[in-house]
C-alpha positions as CSV (number, residue, x, y, z in Angstrom):
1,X,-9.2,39.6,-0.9
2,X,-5.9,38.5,0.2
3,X,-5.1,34.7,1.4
4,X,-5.3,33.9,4.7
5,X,-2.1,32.6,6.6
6,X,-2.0,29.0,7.6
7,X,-2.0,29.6,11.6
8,X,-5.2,31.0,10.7
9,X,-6.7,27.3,9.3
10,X,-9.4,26.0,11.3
11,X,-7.8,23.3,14.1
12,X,-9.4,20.5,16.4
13,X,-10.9,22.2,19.9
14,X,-9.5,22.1,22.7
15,X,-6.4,23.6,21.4
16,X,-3.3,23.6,24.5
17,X,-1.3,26.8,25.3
18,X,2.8,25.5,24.2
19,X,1.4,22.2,24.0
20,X,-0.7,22.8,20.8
21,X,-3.6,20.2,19.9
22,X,-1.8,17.9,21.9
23,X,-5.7,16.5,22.7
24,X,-6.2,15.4,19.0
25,X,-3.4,13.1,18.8
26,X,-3.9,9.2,18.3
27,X,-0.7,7.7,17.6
28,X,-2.6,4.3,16.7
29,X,-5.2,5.2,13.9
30,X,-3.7,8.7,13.2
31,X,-5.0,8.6,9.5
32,X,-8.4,7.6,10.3
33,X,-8.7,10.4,13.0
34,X,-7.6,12.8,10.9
35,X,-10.5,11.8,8.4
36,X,-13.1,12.4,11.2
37,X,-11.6,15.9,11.3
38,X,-11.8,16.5,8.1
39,X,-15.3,16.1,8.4
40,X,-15.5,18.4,11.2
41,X,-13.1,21.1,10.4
42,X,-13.4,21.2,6.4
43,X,-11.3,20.2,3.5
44,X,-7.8,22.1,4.6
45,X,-7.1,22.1,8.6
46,X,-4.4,22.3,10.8
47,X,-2.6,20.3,13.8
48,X,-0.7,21.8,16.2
49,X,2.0,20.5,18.2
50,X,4.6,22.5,20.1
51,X,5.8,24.7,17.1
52,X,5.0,21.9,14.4
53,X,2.1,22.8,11.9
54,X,0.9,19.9,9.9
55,X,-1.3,21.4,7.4
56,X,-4.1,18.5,6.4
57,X,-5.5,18.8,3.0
58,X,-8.8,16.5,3.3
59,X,-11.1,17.9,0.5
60,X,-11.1,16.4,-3.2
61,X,-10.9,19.6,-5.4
62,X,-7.9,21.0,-2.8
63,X,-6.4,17.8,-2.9
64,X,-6.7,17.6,-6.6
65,X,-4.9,20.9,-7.0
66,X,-1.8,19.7,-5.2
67,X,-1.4,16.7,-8.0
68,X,0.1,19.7,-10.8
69,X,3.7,18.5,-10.7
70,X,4.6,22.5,-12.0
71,X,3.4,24.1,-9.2
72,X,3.7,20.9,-6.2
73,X,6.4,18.2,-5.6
74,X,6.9,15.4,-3.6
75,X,8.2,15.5,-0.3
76,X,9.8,12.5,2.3
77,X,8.2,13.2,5.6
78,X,6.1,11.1,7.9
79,X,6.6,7.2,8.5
80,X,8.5,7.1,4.7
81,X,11.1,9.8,6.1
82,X,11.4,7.3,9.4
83,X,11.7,4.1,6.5
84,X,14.3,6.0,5.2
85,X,16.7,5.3,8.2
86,X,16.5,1.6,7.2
87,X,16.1,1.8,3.7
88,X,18.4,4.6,2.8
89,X,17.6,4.5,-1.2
90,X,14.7,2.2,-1.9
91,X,12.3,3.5,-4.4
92,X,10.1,4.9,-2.4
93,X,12.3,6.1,0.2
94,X,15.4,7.6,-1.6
95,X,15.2,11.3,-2.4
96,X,14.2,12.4,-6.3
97,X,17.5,14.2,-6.2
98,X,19.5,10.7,-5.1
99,X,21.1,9.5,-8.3
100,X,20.9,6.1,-7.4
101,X,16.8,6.8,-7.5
102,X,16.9,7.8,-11.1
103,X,18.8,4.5,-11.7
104,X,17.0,1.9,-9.6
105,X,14.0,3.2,-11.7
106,X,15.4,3.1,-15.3
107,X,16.8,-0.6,-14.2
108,X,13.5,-1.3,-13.2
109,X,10.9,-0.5,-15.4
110,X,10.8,-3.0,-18.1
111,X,10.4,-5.5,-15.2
112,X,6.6,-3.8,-15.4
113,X,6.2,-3.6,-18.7
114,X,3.4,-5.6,-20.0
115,X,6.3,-8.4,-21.3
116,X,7.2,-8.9,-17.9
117,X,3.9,-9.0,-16.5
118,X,3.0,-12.1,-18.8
119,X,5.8,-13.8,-17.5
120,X,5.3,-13.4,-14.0
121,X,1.7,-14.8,-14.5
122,X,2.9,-18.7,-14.1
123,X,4.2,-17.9,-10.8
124,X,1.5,-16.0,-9.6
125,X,-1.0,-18.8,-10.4
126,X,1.0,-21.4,-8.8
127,X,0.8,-19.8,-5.7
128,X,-3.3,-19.3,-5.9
129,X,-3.7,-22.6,-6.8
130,X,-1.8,-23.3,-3.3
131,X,-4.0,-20.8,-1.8
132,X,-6.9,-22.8,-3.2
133,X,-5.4,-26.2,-1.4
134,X,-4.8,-24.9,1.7
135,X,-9.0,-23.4,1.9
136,X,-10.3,-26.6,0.4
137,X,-8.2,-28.5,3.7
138,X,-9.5,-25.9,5.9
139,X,-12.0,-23.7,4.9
140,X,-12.4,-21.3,7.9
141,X,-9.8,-19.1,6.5
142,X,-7.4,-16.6,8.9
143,X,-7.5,-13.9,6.1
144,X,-4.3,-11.9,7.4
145,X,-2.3,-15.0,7.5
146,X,-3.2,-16.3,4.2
147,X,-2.9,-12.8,2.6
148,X,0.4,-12.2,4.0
149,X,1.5,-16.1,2.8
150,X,0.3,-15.1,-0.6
151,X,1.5,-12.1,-1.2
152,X,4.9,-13.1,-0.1
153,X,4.8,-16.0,-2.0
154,X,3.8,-14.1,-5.1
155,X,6.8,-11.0,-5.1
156,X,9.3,-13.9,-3.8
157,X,8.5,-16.2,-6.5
158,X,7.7,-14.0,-9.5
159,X,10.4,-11.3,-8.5
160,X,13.3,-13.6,-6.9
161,X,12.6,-16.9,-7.9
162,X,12.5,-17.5,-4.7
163,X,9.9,-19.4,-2.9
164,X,8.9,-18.0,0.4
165,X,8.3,-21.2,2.2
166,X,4.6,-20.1,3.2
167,X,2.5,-22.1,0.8
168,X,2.6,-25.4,-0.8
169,X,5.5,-28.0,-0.9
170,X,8.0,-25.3,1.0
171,X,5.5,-24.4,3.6
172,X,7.3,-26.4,6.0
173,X,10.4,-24.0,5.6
174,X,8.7,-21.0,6.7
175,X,10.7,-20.2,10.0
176,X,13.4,-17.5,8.6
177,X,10.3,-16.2,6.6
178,X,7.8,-15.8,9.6
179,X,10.5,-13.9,11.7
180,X,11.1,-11.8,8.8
181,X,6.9,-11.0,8.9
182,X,7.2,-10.5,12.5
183,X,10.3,-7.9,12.7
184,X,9.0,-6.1,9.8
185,X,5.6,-5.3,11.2
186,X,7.2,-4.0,14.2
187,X,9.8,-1.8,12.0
188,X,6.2,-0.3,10.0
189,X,3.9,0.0,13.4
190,X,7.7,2.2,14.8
191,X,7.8,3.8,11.7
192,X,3.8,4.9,12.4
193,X,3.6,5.8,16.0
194,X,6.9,7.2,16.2
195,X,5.9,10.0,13.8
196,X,2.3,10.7,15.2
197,X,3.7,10.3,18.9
198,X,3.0,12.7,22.2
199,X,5.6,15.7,22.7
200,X,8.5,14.8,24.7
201,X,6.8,11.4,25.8
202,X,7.1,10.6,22.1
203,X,11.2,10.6,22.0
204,X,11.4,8.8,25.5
205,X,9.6,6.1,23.8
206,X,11.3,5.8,21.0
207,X,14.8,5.6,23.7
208,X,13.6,2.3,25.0
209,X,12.4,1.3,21.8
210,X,15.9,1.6,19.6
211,X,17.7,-1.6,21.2
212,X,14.4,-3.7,19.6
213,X,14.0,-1.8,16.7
214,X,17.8,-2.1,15.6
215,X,17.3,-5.9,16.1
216,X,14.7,-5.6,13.9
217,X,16.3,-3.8,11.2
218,X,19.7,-5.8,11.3
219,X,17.4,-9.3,11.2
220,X,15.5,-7.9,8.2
221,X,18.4,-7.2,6.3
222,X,20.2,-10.0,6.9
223,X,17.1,-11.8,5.5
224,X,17.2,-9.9,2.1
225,X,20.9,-10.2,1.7
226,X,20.5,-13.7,2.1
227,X,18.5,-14.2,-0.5
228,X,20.6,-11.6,-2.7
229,X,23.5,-14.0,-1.8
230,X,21.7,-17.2,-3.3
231,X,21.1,-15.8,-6.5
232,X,24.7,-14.8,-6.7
233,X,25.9,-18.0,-6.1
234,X,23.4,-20.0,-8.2
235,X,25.0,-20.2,-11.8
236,X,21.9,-21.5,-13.2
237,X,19.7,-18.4,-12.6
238,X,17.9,-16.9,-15.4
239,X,18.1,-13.2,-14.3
240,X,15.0,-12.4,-16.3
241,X,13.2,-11.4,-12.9
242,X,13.1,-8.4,-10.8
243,X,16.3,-9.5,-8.4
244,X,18.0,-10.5,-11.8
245,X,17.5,-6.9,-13.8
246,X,18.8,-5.2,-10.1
247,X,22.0,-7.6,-10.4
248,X,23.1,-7.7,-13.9
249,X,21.8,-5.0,-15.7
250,X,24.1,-1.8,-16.4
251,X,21.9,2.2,-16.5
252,X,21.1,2.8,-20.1
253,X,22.4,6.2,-18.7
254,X,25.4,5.6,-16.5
255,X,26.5,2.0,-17.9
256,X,26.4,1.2,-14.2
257,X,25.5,-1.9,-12.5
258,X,23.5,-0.7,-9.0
259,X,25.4,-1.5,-6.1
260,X,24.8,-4.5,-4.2
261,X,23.8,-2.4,-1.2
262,X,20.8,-0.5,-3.4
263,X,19.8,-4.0,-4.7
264,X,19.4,-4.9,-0.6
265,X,17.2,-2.0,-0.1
266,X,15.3,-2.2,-3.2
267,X,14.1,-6.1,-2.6
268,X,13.3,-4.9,1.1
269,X,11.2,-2.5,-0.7
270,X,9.2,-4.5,-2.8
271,X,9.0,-7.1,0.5
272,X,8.2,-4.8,2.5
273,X,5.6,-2.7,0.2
274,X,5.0,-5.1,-1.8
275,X,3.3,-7.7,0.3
276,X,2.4,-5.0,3.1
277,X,-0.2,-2.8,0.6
278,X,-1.3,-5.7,-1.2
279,X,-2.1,-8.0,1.1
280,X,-4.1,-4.9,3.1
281,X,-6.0,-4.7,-0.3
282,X,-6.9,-8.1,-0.6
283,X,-8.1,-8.3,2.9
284,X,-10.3,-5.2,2.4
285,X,-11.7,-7.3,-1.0
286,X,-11.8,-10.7,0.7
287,X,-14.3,-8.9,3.5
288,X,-17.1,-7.5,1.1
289,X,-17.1,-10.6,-1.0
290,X,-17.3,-12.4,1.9
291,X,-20.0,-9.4,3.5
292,X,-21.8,-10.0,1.2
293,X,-21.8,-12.9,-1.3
294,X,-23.6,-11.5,-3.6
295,X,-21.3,-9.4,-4.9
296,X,-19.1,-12.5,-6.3
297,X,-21.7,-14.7,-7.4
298,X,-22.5,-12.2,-9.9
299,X,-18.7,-11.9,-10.6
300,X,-18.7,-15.5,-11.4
301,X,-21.7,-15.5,-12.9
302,X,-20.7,-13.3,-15.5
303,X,-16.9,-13.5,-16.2
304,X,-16.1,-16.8,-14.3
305,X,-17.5,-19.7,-16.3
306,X,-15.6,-22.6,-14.5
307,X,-12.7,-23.0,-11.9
308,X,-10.3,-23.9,-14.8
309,X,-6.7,-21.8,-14.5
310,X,-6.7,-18.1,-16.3
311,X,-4.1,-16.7,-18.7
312,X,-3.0,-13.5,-18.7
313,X,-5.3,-12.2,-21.2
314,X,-8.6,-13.5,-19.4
315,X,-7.1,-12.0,-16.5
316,X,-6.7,-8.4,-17.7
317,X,-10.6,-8.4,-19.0
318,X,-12.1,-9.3,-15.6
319,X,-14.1,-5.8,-15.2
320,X,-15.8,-6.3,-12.6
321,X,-12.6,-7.3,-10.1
322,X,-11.0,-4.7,-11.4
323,X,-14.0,-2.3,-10.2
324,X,-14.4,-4.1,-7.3
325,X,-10.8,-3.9,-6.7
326,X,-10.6,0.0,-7.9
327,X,-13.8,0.9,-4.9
328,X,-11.8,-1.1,-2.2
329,X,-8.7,1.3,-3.3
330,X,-10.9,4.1,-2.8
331,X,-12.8,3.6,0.4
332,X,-9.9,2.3,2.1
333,X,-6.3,3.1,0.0
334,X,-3.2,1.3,1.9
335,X,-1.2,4.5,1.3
336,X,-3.7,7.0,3.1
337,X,-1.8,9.7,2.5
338,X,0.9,11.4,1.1
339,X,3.3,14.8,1.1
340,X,3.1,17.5,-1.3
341,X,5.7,20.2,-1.6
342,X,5.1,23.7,-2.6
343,X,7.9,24.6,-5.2
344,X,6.4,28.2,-5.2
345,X,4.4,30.1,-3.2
346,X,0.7,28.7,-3.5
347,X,-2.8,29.8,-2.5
348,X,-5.0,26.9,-1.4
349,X,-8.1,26.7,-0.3
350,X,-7.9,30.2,0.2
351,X,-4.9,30.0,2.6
352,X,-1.4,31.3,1.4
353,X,1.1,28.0,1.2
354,X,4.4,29.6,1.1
355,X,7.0,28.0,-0.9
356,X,9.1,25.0,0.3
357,X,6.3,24.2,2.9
358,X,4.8,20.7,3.1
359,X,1.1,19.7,3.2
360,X,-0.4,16.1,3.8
361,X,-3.1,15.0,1.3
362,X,-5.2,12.8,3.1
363,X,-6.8,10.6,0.6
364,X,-8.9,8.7,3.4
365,X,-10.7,11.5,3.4
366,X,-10.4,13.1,-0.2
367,X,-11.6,10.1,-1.8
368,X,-15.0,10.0,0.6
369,X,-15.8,13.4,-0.2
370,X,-19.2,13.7,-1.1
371,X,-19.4,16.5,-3.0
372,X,-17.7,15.2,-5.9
373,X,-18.1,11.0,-5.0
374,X,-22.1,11.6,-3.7
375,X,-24.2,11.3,-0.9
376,X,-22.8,7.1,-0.7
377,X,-19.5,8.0,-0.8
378,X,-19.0,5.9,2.6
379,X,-20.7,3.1,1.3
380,X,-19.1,-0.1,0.0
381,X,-20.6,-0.6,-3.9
382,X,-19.1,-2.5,-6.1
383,X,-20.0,-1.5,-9.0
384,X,-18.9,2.4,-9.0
385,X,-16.4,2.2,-11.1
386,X,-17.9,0.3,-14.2
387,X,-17.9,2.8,-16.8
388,X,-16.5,5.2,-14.7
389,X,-13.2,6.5,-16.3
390,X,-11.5,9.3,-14.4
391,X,-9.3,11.9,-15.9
392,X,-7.3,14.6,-15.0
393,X,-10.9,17.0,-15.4
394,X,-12.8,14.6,-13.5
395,X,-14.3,15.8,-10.1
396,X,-14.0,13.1,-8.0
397,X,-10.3,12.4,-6.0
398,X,-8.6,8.9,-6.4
399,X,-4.9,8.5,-6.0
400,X,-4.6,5.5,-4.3
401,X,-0.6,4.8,-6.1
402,X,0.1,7.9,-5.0
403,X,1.2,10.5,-8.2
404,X,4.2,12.4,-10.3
405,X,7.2,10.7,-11.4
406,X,7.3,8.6,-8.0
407,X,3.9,7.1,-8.0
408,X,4.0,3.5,-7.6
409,X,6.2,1.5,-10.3
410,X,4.8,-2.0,-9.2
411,X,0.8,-0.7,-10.0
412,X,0.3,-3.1,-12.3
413,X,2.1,-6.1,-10.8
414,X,0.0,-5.6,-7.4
415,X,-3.2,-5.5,-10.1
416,X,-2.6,-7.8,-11.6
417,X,-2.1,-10.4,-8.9
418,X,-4.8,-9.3,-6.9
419,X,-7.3,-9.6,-9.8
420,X,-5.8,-13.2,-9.7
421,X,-5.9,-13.7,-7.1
422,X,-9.6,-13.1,-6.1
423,X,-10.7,-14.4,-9.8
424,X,-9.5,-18.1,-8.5
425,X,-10.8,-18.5,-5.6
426,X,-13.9,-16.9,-6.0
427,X,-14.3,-19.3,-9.0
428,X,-13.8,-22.2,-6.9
429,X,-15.2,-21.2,-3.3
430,X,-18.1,-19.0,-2.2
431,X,-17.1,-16.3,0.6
432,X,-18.9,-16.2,3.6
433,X,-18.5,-14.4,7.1
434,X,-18.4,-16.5,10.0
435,X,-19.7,-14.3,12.6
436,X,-20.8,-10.5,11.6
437,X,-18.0,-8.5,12.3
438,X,-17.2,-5.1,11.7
439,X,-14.4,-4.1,9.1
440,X,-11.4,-2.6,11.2
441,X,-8.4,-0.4,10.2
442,X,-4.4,-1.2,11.8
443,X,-2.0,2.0,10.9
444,X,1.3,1.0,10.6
445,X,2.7,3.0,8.0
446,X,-0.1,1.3,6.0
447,X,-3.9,0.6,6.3
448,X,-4.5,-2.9,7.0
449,X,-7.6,-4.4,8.3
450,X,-7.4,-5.9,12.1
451,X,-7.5,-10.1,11.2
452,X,-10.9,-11.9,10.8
453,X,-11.8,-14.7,9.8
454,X,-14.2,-15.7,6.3
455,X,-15.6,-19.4,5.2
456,X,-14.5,-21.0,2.0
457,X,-17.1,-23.3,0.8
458,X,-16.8,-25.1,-2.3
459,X,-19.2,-23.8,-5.3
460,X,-22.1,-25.9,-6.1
461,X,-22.8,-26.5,-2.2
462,X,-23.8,-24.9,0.2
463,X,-23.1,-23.9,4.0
């Protein structure tokens, strides 16, 4: 039997002459809609608009097939490809092919290594113990702000040495910082709707968008070069963080320092993705625990025995964070998706995927499937992943960093401070929800919940 073509892959009803499955468009949870089709249509569909094919791969054991790096590469296209207009060659922006890629990343990889990581701890407790000030002053918490403080806080002081001026003695500082916060969120919502807009309304948008957008962009770059232009000017640096490996250390391969210009868009990357994807994980963690506090008195029950500070070591054997941390990744992954490549041709699903075309592997959906994840797969439980080591043979979907040569090189520095993170303040404050309130997904380039708000209340007291 001979594969099928894609035009022939099942598509959402309603399907307009020209105009395609103009019908099934939401430019404002684009991800999430797709996911719902998935469920509809099966694990591979397609969307048409005007002549443009997007080929959704929904499924786990498709998606899983498009992970062999021999016979599928990575591809920029989507919101990354729009990024890429304002950060030409940041890690996860630049093209495989770019040299200064391959440099950026041989620069930048012992600043992950497991020697960094201890040395970033100290900074990244400094700023939960802030955290923990600012809930014991007022403990009805605005989750988004406080994530987004923290998480800045954390890649500004452990990478830059550079406090963000969002928590603690700085926090009165915070102006430059919070219209850096603003203009990027608008850059990542542009970079989302642009890409999942309407036909020809789409680019009209976009026209009286560009004067705001560019203002954007040229505020968010003067803000990183700023801070690149401190550290150059301060003759007592250290340079053993992130900003100082990008500024004074030479390609083992090139014996080339990267150019000032890459080092802007690299620490715009780790801003930008750095805070963005943590902080939406966070928030997704800080809403179960506080859904139901259950869930972290057993954590602190069983692997916090005081509020006391953690060291590294403690921090790495908290199990049961990290499985919380690994089913809030899965149900809902700040990355939702990502691009494969065919690099020759490719039957999937059944369907012939010639080579050089692009599908999208939705891991929204391929991580819910319930053939391979069960009948619960929609369900929140924290405990799935104790015990649960997947391989490359496993059934079950779960690429949340993304995979290849250009998964995500900060992995363990976002796991890391996240496990933190939650271990501290769960071990001094039990996590409550004010009001019930349903758990809510913003697209913009990332998944981030909509804001809510949780109660911290000191343990050994309640409500």
């Amino acid at each position: 039997m001979h594969a099928k073509t894609l035009s022939e892959l099942p598509h959402p009803s309603g399907r307009v002459p020209l105009l395609g499955d103009i019908r099934s468009v939401d430019r404002h949870r684009p991800t999430q809609h797709e996911a719902h089709l998935a469920r509809e249509l099966g694990p591979i569909f397609q969307r048409l608009l005007l002549r443009d094919r997007l080929v959704v791969v929904g499924g786990a054991k498709l998606a899983k097939e498009t992970l062999d790096e021999q016979a599928w590469g990575r591809v920029l296209v989507g919101p990354l490809a729009k990024l890429r207009e304002i950060v030409t060659s940041g890690l996860f922006t630049a093209r495989t092919s770019d040299p200064l890629w391959g440099q950026a990343r041989r620069i930048l990889t012992p600043g992950f290594s497991q020697a960094a990581m201890r040395a970033y701890h100290h900074a990244m407790q400094t700023v939960a113990d802030d955290l923990a000030v600012k809930w014991k002053e007022n403990p009805d918490v605005d989750v988004h702000s406080d994530m987004t403080a923290a998480t800045l806080e954390i890649i500004g002081r452990a990478g830059f040495s550079t406090p963000m001026g969002l928590l603690g003695d700085h926090a009165a500082a915070s102006e430059g910082t919070d219209a850096f916060v603003a203009a990027l969120s608008r850059v990542l919502a542009w970079a989302s709707e642009s890409t999942n807009d309407l036909p020809v309304i789409g680019p009209i948008r976009e026209v009286f968008a560009a004067p705001g957008i560019r203002r954007d962009v040229n505020y968010v770059r003067g803000f990183v070069d700023d801070i690149i232009e401190r550290r150059q000017k301060d003759s007592s640096a250290q340079n053993d963080d992130l900003l100082g490996l990008m500024l004074t250390t030479r390609d083992t391969e090139t014996g080339e320092l990267l150019p000032v210009e890459n080092v802007r868009d690299q620490v715009l990357t780790f801003l930008a993705a750095g805070h963005e994807t943590t902080a939406a994980l966070l928030e997704v963690a800080l809403y179960h625990l506080a859904a139901d506090p259950s869930v972290g008195d057993l954590i602190v029950a069983e692997e916090l025995s005081d509020d006391a500070a953690l060291d590294y070591d403690e921090v790495v054997r908290l199990r049961r964070i990290k499985a919380l941390i690994n089913e809030c990744l899965r149900l809902c992954p700040p990355a939702p998706g990502f691009f494969r490549i065919a690099r020759s041709d490719q039957e999937l699903g059944g369907y012939l995927v010639p080579a050089g075309r692009a599908v999208f592997v939705l891991s929204l959906a391929a991580q819910r499937d319930q053939t391979v994840w069960g009948a619960d797969a929609d369900e929140f439980r924290a405990d799935r992943f104790l015990g649960k080591r997947l391989t490359a043979s496993s059934p079950e979907f779960f690429a949340p960093w993304g995979t290849g040569p250009r998964s995500c090189i900060g992995r363990q520095f976002a796991i890391h401070e996240t496990t933190l993170l939650i271990a501290s303040l769960l071990s001094k404050y039990r996590l409550t929800l004010d009001k019930p309130v349903q758990l809510r997904l913003r697209e913009r380039a990332t998944l981030r919940p909509e804001p809510f708000r949780i109660v911290a209340t000191p343990r050994g007291r309640t409500k």
